[in-house]
C-alpha positions as protocol buffer text, in pm:
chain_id: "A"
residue {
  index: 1
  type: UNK
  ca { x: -3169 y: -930 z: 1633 }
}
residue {
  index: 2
  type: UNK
  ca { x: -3448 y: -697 z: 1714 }
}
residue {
  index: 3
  type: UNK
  ca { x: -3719 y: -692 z: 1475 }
}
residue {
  index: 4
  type: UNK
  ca { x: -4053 y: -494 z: 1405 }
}
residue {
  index: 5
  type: UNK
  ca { x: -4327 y: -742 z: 1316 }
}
residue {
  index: 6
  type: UNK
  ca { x: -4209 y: -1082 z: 1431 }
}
residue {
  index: 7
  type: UNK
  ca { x: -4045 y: -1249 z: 1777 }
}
residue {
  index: 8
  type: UNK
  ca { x: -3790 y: -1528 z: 1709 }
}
residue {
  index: 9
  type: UNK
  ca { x: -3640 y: -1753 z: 2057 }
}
residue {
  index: 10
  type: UNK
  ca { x: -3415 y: -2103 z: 2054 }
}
residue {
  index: 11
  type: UNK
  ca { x: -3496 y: -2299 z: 2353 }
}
residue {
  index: 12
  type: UNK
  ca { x: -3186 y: -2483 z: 2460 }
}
residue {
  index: 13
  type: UNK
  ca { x: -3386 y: -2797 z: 2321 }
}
residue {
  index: 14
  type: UNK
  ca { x: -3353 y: -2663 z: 1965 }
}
residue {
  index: 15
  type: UNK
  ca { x: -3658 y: -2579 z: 1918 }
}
residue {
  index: 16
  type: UNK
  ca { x: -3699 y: -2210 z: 1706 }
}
residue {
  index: 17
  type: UNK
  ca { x: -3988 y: -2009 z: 1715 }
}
residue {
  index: 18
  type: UNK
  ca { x: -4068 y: -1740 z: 1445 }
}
residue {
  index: 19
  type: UNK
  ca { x: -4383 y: -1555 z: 1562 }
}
residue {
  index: 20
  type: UNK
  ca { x: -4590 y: -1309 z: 1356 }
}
residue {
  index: 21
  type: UNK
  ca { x: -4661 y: -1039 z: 1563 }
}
residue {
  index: 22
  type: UNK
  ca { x: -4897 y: -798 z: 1462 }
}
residue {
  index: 23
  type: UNK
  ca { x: -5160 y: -882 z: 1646 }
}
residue {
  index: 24
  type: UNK
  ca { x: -5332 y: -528 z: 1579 }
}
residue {
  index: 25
  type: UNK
  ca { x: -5430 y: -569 z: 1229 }
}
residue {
  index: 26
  type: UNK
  ca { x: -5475 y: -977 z: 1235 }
}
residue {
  index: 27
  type: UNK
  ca { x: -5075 y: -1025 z: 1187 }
}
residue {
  index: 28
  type: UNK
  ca { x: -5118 y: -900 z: 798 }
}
residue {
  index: 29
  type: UNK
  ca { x: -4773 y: -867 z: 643 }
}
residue {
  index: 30
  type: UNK
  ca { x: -4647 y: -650 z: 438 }
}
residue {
  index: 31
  type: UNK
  ca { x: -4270 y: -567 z: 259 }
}
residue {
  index: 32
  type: UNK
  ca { x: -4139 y: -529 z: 624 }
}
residue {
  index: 33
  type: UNK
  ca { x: -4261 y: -853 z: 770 }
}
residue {
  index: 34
  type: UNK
  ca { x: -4186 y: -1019 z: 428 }
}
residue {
  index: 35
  type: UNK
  ca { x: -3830 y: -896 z: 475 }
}
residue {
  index: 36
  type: UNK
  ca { x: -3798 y: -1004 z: 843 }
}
residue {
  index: 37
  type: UNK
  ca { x: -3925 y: -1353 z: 815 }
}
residue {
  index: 38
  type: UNK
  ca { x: -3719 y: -1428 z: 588 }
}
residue {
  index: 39
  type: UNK
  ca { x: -3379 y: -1291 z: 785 }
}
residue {
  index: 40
  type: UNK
  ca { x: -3522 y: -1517 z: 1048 }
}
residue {
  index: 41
  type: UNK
  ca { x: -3527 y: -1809 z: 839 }
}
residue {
  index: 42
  type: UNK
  ca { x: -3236 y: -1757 z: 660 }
}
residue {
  index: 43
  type: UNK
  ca { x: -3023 y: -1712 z: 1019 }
}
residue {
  index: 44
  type: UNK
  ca { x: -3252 y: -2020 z: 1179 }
}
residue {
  index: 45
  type: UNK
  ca { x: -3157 y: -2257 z: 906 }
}
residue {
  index: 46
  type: UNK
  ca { x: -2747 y: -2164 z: 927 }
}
residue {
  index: 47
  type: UNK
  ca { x: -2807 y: -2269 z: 1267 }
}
residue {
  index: 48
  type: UNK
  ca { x: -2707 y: -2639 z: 1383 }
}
residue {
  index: 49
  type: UNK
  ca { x: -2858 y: -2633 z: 1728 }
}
residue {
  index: 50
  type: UNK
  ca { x: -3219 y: -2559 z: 1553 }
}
residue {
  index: 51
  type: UNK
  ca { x: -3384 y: -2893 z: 1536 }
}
residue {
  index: 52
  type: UNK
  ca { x: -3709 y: -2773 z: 1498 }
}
residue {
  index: 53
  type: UNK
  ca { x: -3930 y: -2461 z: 1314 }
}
residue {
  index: 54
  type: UNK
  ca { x: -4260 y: -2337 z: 1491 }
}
residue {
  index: 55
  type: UNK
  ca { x: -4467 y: -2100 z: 1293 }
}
residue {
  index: 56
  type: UNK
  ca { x: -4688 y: -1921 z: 1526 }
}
residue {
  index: 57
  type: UNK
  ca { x: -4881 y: -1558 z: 1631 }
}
residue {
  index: 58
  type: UNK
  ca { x: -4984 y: -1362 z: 1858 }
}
residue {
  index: 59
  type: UNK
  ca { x: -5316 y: -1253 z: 1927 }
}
residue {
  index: 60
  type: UNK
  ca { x: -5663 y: -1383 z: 1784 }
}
residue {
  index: 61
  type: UNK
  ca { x: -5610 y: -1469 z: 1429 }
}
residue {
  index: 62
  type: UNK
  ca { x: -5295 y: -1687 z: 1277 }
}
residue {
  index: 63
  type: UNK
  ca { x: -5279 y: -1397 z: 984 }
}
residue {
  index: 64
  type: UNK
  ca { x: -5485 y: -1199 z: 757 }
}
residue {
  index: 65
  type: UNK
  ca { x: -5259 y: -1278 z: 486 }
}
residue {
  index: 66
  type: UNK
  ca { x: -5142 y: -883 z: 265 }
}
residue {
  index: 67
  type: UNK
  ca { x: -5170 y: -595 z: 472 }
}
residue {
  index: 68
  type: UNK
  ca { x: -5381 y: -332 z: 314 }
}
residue {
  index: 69
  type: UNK
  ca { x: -5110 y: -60 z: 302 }
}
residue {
  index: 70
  type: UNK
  ca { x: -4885 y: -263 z: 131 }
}
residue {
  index: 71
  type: UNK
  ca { x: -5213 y: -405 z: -99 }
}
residue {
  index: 72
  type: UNK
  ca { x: -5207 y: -4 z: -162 }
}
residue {
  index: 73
  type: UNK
  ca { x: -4878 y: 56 z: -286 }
}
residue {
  index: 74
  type: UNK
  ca { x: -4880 y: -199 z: -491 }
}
residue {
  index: 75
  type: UNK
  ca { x: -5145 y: -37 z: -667 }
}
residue {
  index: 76
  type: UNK
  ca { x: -4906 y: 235 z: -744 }
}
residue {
  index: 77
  type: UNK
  ca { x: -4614 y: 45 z: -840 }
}
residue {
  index: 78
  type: UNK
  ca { x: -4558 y: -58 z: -1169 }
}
residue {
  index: 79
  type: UNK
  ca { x: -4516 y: -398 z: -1339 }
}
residue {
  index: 80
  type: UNK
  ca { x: -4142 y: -411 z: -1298 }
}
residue {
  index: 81
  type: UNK
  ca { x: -4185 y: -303 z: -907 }
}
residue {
  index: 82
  type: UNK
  ca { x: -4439 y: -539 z: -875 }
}
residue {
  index: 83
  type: UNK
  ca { x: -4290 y: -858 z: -985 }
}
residue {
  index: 84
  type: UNK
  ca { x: -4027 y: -758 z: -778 }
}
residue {
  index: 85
  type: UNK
  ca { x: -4195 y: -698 z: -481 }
}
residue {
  index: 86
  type: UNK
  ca { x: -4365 y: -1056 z: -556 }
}
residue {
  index: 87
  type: UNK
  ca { x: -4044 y: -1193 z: -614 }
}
residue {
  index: 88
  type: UNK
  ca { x: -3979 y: -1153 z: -195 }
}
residue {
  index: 89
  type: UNK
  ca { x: -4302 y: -1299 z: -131 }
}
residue {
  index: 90
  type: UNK
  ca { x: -4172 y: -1592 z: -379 }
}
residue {
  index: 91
  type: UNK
  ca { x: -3837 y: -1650 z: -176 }
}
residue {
  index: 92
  type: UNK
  ca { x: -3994 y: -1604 z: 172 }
}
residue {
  index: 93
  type: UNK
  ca { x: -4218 y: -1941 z: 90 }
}
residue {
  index: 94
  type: UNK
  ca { x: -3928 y: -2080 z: -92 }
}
residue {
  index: 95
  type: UNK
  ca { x: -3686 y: -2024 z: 209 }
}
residue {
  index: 96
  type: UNK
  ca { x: -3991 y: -2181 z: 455 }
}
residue {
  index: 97
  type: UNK
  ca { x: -4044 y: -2480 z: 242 }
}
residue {
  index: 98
  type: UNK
  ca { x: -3725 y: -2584 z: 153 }
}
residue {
  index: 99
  type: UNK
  ca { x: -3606 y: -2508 z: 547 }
}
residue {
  index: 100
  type: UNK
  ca { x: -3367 y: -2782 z: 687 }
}
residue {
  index: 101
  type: UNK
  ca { x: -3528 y: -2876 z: 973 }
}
residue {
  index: 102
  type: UNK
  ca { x: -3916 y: -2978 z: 1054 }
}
residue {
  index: 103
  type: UNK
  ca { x: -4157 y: -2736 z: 1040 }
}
residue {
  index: 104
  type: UNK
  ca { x: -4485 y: -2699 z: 1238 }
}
residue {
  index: 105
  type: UNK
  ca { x: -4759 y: -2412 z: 1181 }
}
residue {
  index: 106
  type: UNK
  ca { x: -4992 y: -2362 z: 1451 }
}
residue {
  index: 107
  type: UNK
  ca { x: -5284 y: -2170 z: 1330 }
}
residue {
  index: 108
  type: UNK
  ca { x: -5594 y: -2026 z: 1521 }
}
residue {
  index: 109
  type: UNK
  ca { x: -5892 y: -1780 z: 1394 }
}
residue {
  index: 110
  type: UNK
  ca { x: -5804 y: -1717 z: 1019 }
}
residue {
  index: 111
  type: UNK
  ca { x: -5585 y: -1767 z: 786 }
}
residue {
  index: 112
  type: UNK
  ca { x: -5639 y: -1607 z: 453 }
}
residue {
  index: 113
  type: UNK
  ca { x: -5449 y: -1582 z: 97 }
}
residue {
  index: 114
  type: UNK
  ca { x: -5099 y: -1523 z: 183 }
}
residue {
  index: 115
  type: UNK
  ca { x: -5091 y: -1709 z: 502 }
}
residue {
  index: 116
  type: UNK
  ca { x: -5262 y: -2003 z: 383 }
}
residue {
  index: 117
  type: UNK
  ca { x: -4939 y: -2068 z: 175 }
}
residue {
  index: 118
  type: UNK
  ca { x: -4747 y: -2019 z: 501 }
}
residue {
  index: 119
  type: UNK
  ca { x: -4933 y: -2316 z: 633 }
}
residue {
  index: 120
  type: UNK
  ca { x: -4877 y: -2493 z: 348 }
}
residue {
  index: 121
  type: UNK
  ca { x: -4546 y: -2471 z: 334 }
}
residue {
  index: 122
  type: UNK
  ca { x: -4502 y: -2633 z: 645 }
}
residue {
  index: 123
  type: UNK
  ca { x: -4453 y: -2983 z: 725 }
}
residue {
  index: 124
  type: UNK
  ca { x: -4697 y: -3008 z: 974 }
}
residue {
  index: 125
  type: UNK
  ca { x: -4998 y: -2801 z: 1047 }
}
residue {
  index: 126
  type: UNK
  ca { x: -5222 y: -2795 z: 1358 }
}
residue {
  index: 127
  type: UNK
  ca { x: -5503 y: -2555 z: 1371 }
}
residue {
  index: 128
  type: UNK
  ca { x: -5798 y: -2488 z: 1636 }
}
residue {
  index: 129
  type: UNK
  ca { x: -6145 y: -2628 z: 1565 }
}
residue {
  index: 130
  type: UNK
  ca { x: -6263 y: -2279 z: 1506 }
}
residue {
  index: 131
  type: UNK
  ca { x: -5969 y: -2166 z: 1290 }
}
residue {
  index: 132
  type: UNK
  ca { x: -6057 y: -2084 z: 876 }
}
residue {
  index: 133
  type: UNK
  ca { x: -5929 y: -2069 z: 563 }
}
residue {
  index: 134
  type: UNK
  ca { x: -5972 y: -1854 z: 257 }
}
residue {
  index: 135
  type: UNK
  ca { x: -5793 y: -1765 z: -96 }
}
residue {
  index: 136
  type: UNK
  ca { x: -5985 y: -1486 z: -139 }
}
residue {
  index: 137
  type: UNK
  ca { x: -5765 y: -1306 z: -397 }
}
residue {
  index: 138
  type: UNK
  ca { x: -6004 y: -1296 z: -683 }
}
residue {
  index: 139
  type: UNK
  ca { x: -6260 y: -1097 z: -501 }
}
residue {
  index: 140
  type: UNK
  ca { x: -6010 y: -783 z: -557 }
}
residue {
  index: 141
  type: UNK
  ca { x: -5913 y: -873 z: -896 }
}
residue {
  index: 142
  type: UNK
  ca { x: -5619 y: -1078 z: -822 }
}
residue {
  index: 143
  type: UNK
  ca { x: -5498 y: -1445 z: -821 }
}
residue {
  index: 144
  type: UNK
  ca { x: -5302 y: -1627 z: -564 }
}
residue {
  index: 145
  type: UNK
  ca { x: -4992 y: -1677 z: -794 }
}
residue {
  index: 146
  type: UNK
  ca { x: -4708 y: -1714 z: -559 }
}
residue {
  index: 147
  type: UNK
  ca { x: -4848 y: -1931 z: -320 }
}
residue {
  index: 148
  type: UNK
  ca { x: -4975 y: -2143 z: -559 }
}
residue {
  index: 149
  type: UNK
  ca { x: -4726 y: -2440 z: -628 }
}
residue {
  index: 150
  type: UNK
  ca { x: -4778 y: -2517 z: -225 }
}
residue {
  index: 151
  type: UNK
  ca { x: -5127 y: -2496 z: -190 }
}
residue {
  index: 152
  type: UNK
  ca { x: -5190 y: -2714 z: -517 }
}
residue {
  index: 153
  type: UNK
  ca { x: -4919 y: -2969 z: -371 }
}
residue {
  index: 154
  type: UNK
  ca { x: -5087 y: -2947 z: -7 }
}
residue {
  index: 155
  type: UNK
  ca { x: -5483 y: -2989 z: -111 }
}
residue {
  index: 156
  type: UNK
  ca { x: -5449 y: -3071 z: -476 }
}
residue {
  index: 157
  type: UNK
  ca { x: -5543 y: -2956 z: -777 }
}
residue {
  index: 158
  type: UNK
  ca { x: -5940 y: -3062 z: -777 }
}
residue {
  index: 159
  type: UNK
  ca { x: -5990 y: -2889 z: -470 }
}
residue {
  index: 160
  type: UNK
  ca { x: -5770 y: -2580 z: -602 }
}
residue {
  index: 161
  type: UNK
  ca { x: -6039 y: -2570 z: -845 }
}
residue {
  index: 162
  type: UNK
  ca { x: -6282 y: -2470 z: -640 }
}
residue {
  index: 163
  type: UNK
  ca { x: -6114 y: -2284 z: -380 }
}
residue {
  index: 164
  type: UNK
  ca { x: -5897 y: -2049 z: -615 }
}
residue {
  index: 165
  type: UNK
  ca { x: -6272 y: -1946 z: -783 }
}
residue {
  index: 166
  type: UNK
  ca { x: -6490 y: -1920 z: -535 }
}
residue {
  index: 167
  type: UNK
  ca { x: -6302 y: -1754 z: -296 }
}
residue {
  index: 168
  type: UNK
  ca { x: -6517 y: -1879 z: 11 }
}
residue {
  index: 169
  type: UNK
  ca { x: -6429 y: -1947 z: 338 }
}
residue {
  index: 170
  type: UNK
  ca { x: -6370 y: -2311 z: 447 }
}
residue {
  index: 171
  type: UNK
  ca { x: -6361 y: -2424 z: 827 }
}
residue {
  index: 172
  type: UNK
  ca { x: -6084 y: -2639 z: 986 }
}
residue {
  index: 173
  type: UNK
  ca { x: -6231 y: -2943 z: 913 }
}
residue {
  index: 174
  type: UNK
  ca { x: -6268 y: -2888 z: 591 }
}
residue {
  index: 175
  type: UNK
  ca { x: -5936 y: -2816 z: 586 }
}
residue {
  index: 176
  type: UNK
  ca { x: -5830 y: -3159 z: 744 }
}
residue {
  index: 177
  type: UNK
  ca { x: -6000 y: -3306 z: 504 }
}
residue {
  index: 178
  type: UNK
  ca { x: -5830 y: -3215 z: 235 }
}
residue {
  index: 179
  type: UNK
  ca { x: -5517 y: -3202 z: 380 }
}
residue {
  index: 180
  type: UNK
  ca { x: -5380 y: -2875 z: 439 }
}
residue {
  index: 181
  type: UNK
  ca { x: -5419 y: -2948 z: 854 }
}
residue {
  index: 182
  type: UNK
  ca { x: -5277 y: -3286 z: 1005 }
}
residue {
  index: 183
  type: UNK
  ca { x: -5451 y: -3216 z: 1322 }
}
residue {
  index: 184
  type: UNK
  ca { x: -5742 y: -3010 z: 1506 }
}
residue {
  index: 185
  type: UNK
  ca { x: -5720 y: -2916 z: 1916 }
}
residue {
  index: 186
  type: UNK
  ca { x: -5999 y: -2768 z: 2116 }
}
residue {
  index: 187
  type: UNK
  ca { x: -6043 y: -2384 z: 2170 }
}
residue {
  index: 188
  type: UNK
  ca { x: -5679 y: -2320 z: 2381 }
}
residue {
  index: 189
  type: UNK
  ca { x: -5512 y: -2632 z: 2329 }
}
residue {
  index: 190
  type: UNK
  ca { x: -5268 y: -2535 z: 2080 }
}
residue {
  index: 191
  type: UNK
  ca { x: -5006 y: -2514 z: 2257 }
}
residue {
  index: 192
  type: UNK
  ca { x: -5024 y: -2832 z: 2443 }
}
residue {
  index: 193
  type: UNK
  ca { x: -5078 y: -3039 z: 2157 }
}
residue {
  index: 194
  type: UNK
  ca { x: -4789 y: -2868 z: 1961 }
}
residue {
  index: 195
  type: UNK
  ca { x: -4556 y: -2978 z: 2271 }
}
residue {
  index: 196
  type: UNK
  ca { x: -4718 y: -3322 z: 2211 }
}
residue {
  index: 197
  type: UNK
  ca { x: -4564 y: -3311 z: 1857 }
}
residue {
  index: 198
  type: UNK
  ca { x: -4248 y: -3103 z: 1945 }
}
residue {
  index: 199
  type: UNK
  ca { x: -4192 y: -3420 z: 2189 }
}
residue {
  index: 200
  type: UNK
  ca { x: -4269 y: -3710 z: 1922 }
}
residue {
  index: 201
  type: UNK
  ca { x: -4011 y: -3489 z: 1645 }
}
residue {
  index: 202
  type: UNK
  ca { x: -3746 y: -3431 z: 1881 }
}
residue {
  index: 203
  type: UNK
  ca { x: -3693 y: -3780 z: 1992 }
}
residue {
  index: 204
  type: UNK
  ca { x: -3578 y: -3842 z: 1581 }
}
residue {
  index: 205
  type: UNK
  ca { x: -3222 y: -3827 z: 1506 }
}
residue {
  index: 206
  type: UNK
  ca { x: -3152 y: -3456 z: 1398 }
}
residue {
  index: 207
  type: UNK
  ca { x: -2955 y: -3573 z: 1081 }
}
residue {
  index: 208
  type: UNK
  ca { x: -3172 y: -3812 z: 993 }
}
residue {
  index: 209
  type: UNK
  ca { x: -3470 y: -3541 z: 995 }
}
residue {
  index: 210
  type: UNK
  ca { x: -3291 y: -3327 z: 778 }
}
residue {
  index: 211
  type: UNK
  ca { x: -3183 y: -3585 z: 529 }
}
residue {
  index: 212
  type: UNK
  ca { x: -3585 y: -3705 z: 496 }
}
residue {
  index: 213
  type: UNK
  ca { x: -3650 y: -3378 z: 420 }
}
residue {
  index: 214
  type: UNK
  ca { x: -3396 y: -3362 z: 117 }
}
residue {
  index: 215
  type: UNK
  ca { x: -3526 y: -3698 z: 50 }
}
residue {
  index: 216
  type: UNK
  ca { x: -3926 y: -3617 z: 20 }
}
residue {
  index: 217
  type: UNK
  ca { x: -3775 y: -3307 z: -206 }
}
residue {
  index: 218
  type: UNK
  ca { x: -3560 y: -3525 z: -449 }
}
residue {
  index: 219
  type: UNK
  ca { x: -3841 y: -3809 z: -452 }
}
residue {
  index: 220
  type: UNK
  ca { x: -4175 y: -3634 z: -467 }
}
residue {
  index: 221
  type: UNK
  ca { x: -4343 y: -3680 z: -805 }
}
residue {
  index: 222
  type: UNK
  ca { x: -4053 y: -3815 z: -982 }
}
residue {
  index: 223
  type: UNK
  ca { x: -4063 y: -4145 z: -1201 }
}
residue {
  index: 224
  type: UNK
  ca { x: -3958 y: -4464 z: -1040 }
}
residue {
  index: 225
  type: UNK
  ca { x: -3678 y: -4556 z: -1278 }
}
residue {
  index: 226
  type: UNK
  ca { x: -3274 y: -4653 z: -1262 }
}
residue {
  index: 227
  type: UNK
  ca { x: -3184 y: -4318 z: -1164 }
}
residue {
  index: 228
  type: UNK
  ca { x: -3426 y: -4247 z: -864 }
}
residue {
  index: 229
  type: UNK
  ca { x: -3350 y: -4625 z: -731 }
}
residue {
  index: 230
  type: UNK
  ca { x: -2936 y: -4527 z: -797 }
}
residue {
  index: 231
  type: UNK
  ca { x: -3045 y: -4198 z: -584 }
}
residue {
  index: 232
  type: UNK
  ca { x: -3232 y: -4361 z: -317 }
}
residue {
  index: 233
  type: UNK
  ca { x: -2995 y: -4631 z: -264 }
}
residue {
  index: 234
  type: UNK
  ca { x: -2701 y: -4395 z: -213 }
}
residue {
  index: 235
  type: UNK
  ca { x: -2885 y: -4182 z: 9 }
}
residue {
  index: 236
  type: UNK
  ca { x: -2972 y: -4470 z: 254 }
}
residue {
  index: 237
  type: UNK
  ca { x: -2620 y: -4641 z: 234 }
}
residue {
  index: 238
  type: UNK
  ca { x: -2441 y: -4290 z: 322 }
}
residue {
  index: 239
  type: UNK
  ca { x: -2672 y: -4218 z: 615 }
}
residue {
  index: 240
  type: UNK
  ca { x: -2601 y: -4600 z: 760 }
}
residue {
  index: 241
  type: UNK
  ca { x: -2207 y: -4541 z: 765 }
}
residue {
  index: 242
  type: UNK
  ca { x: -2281 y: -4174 z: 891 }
}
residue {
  index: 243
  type: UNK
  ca { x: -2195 y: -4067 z: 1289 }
}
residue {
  index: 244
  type: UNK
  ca { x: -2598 y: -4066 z: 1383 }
}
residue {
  index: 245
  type: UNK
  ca { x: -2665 y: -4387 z: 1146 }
}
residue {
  index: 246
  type: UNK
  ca { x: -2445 y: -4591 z: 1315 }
}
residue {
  index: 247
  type: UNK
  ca { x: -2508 y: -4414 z: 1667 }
}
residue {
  index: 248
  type: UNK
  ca { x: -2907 y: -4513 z: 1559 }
}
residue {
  index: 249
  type: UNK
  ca { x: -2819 y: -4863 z: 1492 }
}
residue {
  index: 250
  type: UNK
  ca { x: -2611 y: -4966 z: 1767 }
}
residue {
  index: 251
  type: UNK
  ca { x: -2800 y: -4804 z: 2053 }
}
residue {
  index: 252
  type: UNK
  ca { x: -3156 y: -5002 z: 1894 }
}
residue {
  index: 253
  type: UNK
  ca { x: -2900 y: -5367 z: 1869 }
}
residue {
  index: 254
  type: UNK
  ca { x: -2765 y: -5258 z: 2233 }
}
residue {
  index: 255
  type: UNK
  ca { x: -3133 y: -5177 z: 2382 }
}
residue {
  index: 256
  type: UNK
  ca { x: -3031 y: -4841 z: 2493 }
}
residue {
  index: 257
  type: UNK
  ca { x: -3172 y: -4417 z: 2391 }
}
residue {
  index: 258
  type: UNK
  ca { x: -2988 y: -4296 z: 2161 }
}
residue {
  index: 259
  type: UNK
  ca { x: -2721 y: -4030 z: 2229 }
}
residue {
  index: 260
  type: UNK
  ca { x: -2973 y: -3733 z: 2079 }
}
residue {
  index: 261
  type: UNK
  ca { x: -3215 y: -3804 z: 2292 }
}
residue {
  index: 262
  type: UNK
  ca { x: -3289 y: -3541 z: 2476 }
}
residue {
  index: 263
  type: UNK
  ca { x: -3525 y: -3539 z: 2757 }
}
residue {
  index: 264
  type: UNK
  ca { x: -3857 y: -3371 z: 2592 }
}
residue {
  index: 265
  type: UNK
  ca { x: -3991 y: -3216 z: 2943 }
}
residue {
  index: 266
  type: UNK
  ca { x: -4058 y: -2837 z: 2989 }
}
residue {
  index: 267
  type: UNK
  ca { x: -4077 y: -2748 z: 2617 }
}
């Protein structure tokens, strides 16, 4: 599918790639690239061969979170337009979140309001030493609504306190600190430290992967009772008698690579 503002590829090793790709105007997105990401998402996760989700861009700057045409018309629109038109910001960080497969976020120069719920919505982020951060929404009047469940769950709600108000920038180490990063590269080193990761996810059993990721969603936050322990009993016991469970097992009793593991070379 040929699209307008973004790049999507499948390597034959599974690994997906949806790229923002606006590089003009700092990858901003509007309705358009709204729309688009999520038709990539939505066709990446019906796919079985996609093992793994890279969010990327092009250029200087991961994104610029709302373009300011879009920022425009929504000043136009009225309330039932605009909680629509929020409503497809809503499912596009819905559809990222909850996507099947691992997801890694690869951020360099900034990435402000919109965006930085992008990168928290992934499972793992790595961003450059130079790379920052901003929810800058209530310097025009506005609050950062939608993205809001993810960054509270990603940096938590003390920090949330501060950066929702304020509105200032914070640096990449600041943002490893509280959380929203897992890991910071050199100037130019993104890449090669994402195929470092890419290599470490991709020697994990594809199910397996995908069921840890329903797991961490049925789990997180809930209270330790009957129910959860019924829940994550069941879940464990089915994934033991399952084709990769028992492919898992034997091959680590017989000494031997599993049979979905695939050589990790040439990313």
């Amino acid at each position: 599918m040929t699209y307008q503002t973004i790049q999507t590829s499948l390597s034959t090793k599974g690994v997906a790639e949806l790229v923002l790709n606006r590089p003009e105007v700092h990858n901003a997105f509007g309705d358009v690239t709204i729309a688009e990401m999520q038709q990539a998402l939505r066709d990446f996760a019906a796919n079985p061969a996609v093992r793994v989700l890279v969010l990327k861009s092009n250029g200087k700057n991961f994104s610029a979170g709302a373009d300011l045409n879009w920022m425009r018309s929504m000043a136009q629109k009225n309330y039932q337009q605009n909680l629509d038109d929020a409503g497809e910001l809503a499912e596009l960080m819905r559809l990222l979140d909850n996507f099947p497969a691992p997801t890694l976020a690869l951020v360099q120069g900034a990435a402000f309001g919109g965006a930085l719920g992008l990168v928290a919505c992934c499972d793992i982020a790595l961003a450059e030493q130079s790379a920052s951060f901003c929810l800058s929404e209530v310097k025009i009047g506005l609050i950062p609504a939608v993205i809001s469940p993810y960054v509270m769950r990603a940096i938590g709600e003390r920090a949330c306190r501060r950066y929702f108000l304020t509105a200032e920038r914070f640096d990449a180490s600041a943002a490893s600190q509280l959380g929203l990063v897992h890991q910071l590269v050199d100037a130019g080193q993104l890449q090669s430290a994402a195929d470092a990761m890419l290599q470490q996810l991709l020697q994990n059993s594809p199910a397996a992967l995908r069921c840890a990721k329903e797991l961490m969603a049925a789990v997180y936050q809930q209270p330790i009772d009957p129910s959860l322990i019924d829940s994550t009993s069941a879940r464990i016991a089915a994934i033991r008698v399952s084709a990769e469970g028992q492919e898992g097992l034997t091959a680590f009793l017989e000494k031997r690579p599993p049979a979905w593991l695939a050589s990790t070379e040439n990313l």
